[in-house]
SERO-4910 file (N, C-alpha, C, O; in steps of 0.05 Angstrom, whole numbers):
BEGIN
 pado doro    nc1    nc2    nc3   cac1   cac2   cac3    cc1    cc2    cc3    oc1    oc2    oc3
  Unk    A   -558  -1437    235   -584  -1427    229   -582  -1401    213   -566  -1383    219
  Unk    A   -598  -1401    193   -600  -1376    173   -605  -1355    192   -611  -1358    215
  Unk    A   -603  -1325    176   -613  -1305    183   -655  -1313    183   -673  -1315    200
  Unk    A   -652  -1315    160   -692  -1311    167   -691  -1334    177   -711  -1331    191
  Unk    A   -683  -1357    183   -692  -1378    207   -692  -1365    231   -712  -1367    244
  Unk    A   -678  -1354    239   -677  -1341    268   -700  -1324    273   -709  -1323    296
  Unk    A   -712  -1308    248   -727  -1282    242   -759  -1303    245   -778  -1288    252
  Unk    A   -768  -1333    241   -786  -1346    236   -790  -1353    256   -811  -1358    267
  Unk    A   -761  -1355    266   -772  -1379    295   -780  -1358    315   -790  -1370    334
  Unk    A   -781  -1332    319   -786  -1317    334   -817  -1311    335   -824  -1301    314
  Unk    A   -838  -1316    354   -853  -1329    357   -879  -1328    329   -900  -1316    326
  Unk    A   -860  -1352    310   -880  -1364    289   -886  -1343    272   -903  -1350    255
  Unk    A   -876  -1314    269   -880  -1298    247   -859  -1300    226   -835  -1302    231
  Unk    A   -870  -1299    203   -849  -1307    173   -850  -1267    168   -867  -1249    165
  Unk    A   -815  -1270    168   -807  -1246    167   -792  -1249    145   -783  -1226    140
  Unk    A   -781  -1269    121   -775  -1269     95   -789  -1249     80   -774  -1237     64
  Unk    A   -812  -1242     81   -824  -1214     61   -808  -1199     72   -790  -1191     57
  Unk    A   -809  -1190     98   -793  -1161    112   -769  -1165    106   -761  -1142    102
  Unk    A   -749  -1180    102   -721  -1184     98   -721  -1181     66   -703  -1165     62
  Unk    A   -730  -1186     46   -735  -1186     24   -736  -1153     15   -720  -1141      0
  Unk    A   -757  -1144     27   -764  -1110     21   -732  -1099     37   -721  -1080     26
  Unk    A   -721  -1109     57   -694  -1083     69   -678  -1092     47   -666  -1073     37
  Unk    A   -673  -1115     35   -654  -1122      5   -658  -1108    -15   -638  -1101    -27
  Unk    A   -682  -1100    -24   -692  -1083    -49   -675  -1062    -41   -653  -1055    -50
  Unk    A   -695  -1051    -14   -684  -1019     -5   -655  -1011     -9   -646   -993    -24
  Unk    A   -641  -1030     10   -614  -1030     12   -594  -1028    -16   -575  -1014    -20
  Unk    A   -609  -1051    -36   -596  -1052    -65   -608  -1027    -77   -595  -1021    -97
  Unk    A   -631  -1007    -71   -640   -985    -91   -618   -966    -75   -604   -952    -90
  Unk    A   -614   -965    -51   -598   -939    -38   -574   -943    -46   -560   -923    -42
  Unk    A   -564   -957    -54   -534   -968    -71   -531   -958    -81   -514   -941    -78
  Unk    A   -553   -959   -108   -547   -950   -125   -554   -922   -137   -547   -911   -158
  Unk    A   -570   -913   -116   -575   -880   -112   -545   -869   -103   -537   -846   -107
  Unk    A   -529   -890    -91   -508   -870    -72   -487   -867    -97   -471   -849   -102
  Unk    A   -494   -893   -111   -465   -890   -136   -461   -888   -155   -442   -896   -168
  Unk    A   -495   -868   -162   -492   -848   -190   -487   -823   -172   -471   -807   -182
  Unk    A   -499   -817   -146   -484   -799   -135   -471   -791   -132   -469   -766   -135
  Unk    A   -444   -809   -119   -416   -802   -132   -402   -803   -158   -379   -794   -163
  Unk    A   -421   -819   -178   -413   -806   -208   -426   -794   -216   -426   -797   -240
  Unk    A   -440   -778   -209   -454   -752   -207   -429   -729   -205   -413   -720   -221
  Unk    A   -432   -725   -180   -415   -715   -161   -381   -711   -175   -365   -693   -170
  Unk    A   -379   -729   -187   -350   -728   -195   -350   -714   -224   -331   -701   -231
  Unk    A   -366   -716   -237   -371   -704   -270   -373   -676   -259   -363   -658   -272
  Unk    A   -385   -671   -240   -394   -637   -232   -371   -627   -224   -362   -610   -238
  Unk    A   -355   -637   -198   -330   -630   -196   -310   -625   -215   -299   -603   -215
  Unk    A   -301   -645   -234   -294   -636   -258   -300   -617   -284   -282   -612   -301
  Unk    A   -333   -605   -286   -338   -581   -295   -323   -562   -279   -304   -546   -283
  Unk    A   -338   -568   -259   -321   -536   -242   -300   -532   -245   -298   -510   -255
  Unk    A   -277   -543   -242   -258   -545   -248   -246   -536   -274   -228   -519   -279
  Unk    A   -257   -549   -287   -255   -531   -315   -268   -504   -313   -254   -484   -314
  Unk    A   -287   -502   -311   -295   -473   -313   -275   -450   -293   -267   -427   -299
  Unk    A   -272   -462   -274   -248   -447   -253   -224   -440   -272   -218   -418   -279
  Unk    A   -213   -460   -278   -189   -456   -294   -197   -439   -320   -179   -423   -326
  Unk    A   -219   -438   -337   -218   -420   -355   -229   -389   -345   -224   -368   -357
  Unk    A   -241   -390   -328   -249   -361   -318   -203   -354   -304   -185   -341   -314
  Unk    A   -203   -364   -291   -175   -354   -286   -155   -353   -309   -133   -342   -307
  Unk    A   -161   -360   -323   -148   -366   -355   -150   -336   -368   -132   -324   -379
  Unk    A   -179   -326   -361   -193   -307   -375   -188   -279   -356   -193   -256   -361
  Unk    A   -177   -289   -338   -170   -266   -309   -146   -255   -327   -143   -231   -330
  Unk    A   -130   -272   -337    -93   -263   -334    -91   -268   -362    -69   -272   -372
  Unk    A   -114   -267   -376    -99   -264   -405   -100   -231   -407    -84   -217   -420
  Unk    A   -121   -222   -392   -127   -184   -409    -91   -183   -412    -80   -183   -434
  Unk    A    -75   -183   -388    -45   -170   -395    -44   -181   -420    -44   -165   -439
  Unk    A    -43   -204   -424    -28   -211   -452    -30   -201   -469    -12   -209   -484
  Unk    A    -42   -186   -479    -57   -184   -507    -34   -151   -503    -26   -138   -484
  Unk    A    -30   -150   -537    -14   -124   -549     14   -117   -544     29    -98   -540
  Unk    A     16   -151   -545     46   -153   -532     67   -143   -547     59   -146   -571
  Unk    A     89   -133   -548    104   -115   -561    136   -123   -555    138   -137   -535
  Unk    A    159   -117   -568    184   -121   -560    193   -117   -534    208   -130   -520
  Unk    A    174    -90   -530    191    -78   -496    190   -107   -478    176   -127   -474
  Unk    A    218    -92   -470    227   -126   -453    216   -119   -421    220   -134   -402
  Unk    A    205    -99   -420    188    -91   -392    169   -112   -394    164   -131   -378
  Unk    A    156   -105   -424    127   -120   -422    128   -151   -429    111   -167   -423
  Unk    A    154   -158   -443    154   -190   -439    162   -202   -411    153   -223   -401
  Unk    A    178   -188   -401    183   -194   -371    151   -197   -361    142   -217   -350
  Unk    A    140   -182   -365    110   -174   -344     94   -203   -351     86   -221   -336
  Unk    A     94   -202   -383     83   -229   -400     93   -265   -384     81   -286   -387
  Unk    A    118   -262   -368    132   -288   -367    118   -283   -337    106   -303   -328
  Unk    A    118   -250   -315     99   -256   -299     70   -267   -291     62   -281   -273
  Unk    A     60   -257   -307     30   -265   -320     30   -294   -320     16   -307   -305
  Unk    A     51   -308   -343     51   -340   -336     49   -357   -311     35   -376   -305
  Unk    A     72   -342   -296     78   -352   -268     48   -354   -255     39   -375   -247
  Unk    A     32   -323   -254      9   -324   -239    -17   -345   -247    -33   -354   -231
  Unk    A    -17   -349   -273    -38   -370   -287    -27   -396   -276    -44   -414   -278
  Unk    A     -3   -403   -264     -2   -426   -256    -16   -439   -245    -35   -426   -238
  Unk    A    -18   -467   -239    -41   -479   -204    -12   -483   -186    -15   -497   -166
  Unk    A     15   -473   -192     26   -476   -172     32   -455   -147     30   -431   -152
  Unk    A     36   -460   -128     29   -432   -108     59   -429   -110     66   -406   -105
  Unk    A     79   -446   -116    117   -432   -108    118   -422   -141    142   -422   -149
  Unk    A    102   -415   -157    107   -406   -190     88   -369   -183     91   -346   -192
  Unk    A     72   -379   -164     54   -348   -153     77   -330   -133     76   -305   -132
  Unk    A     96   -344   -118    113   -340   -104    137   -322   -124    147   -300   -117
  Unk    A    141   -331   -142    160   -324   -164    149   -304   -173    164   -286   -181
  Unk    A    130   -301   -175    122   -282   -193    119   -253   -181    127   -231   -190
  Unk    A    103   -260   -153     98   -236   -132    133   -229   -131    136   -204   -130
  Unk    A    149   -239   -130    176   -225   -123    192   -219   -143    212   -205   -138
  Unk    A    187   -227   -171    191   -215   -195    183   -191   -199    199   -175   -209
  Unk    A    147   -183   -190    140   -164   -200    145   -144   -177    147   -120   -182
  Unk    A    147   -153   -157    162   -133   -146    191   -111   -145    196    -90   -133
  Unk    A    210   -134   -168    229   -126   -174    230   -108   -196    249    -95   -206
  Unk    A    203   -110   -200    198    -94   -233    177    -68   -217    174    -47   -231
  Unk    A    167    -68   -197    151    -46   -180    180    -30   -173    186     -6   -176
  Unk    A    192    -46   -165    214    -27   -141    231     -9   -168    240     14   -165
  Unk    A    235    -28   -199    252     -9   -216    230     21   -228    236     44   -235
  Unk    A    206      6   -225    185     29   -233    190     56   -211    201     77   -215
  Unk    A    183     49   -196    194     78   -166    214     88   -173    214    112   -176
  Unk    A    243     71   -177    253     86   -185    272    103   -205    292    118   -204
  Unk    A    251     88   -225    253    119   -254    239    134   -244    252    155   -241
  Unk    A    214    138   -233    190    160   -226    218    184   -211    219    208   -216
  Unk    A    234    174   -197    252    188   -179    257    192   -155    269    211   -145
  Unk    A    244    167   -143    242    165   -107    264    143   -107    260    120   -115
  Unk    A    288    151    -96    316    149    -83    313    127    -53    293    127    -40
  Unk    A    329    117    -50    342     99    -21    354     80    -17    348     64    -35
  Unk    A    367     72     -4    376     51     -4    366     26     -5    379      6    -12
  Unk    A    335     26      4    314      3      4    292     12    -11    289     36    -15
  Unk    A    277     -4    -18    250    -14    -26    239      7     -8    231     27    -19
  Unk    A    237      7     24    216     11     43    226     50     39    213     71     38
  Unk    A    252     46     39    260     79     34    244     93     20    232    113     26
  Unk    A    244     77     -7    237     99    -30    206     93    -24    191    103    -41
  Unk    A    198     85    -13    163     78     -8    161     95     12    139    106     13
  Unk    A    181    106     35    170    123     51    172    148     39    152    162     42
  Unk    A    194    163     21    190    179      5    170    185     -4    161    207      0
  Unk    A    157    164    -21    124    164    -41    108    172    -24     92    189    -33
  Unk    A    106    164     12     87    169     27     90    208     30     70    222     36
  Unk    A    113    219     25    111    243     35     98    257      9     83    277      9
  Unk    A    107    243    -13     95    257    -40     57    257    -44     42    270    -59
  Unk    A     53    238    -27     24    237    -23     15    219    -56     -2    227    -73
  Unk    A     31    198    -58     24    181    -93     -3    165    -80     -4    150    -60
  Unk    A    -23    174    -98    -51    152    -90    -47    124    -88    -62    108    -77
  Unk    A    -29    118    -99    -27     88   -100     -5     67    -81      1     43    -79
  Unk    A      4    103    -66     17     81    -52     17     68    -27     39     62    -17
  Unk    A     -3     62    -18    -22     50     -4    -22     20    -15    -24      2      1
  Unk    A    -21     15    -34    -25    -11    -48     -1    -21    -56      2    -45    -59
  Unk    A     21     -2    -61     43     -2    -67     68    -27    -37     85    -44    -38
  Unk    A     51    -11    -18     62    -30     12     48    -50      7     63    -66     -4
  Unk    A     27    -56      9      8    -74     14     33   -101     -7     47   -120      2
  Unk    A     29    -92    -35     44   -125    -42     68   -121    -30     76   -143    -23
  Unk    A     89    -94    -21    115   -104    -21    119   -122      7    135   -140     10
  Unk    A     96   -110     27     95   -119     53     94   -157     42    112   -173     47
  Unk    A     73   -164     29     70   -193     22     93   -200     19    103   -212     38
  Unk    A    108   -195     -5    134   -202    -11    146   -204      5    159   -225      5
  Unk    A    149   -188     27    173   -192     44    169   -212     71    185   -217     88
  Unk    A    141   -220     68    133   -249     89    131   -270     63    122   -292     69
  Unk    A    136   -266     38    140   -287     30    171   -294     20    176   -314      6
  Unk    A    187   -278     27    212   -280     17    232   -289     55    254   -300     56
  Unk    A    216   -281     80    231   -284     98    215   -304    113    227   -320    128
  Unk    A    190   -305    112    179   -339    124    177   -364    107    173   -387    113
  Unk    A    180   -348     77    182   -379     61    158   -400     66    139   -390     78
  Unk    A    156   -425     58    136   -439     53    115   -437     78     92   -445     76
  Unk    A    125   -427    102    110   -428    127     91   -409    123     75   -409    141
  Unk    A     87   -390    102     60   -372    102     55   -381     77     71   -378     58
  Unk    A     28   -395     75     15   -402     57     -7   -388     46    -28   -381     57
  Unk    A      4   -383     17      0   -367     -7    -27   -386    -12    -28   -410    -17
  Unk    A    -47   -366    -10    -79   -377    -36    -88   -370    -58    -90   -346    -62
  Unk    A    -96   -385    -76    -98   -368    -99   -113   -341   -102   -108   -322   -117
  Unk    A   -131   -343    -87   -143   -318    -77   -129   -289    -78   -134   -271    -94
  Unk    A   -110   -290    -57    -84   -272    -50    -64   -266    -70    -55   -243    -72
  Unk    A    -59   -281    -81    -34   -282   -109    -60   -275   -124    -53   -252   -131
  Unk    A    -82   -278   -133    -88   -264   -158   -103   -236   -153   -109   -221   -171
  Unk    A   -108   -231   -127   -108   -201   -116    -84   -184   -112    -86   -160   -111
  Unk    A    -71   -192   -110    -37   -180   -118    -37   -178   -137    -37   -154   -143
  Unk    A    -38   -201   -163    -33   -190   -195    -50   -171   -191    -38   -153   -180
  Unk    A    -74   -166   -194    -87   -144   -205    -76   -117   -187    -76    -95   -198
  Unk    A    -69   -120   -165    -49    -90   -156    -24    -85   -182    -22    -67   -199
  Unk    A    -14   -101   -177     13    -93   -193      5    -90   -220     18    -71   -230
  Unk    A    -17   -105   -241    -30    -97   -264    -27    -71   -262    -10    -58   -275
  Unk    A    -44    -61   -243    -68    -30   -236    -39    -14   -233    -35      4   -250
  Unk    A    -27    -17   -223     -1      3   -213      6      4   -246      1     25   -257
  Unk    A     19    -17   -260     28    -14   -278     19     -2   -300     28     19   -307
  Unk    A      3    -14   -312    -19     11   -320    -29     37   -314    -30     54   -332
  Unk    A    -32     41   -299    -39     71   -285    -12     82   -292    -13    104   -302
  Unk    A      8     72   -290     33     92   -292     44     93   -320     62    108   -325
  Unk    A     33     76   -337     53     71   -354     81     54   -360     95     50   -380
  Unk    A     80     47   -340    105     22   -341    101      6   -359    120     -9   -354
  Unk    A     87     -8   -382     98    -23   -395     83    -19   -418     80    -39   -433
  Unk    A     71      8   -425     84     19   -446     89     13   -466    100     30   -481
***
């Protein structure tokens, strides 16, 4: 026995109109749901683009007036790293530029045997910046001793570049 046979024989009402209209309905909500998801998917993909060119537009300012000094092409190949979408190329880079923070300290002339040395030095010299100065080296050093187990967001890596930018600039390092 059919569906609307069952729906007729129940006492003598013809329910084929009512089964007819939930088919329309059902076939119009279809196809509401699946321009929705190709809806939905064209928008996702703007965003996307627009994300990637606003971040595009984040990490080009360094680029620009680029010059021989091999400070500032180093800084230039960091800059790449950070425009990445990869988070272990953001990884590279945060510990690059740290290697290029820690040589900045010390030409300025803060001495030690460590990184954290010559940073406690800076603390006695009272340097405004060096407050920010821990802040990435501290990162670095949970990203260099927990490794992939602390997960890097792009968020975080591109608030770091702009420390190490700001430091570098402010001081003159790459010049």
């Amino acid at each position: 026995m059919e569906f609307t046979e069952i729906f007729n024989s129940i006492g003598g009402a013809n329910f084929s109109g009512f089964v007819l209209f939930l088919k329309v309905i059902s076939a119009l909500i279809s196809v509401a749901l699946v321009i929705g998801i190709i809806y939905s998917w064209f928008g996702i993909q703007k965003v996307s683009q627009i994300n990637q060119h606003k971040r595009h537009e984040h990490f080009s300012l360094s680029r620009k007036n680029v010059s021989k000094n091999s400070r500032l092409e180093h800084w230039n190949t960091i800059v790449s790293m950070f425009q990445s979408q990869d988070e272990t190329s953001w990884r590279m880079a945060i510990i690059d530029a740290d290697a290029m923070l820690e040589d900045l300290i010390t030409q300025i002339g803060f001495t030690g045997q460590t990184f954290g040395e010559k940073l406690k030095k800076m603390q006695q010299e009272n340097i405004p910046w060096v407050q920010s100065v821990w802040d990435v080296h501290l990162l670095r050093n949970k990203l260099a001793h927990e490794g992939s187990r602390y997960l890097l967001s792009d968020r975080e890596a591109y608030r770091v570049f702009k420390i190490y930018e700001s430091i570098f600039q402010k001081t003159g390092y790459l010049a």
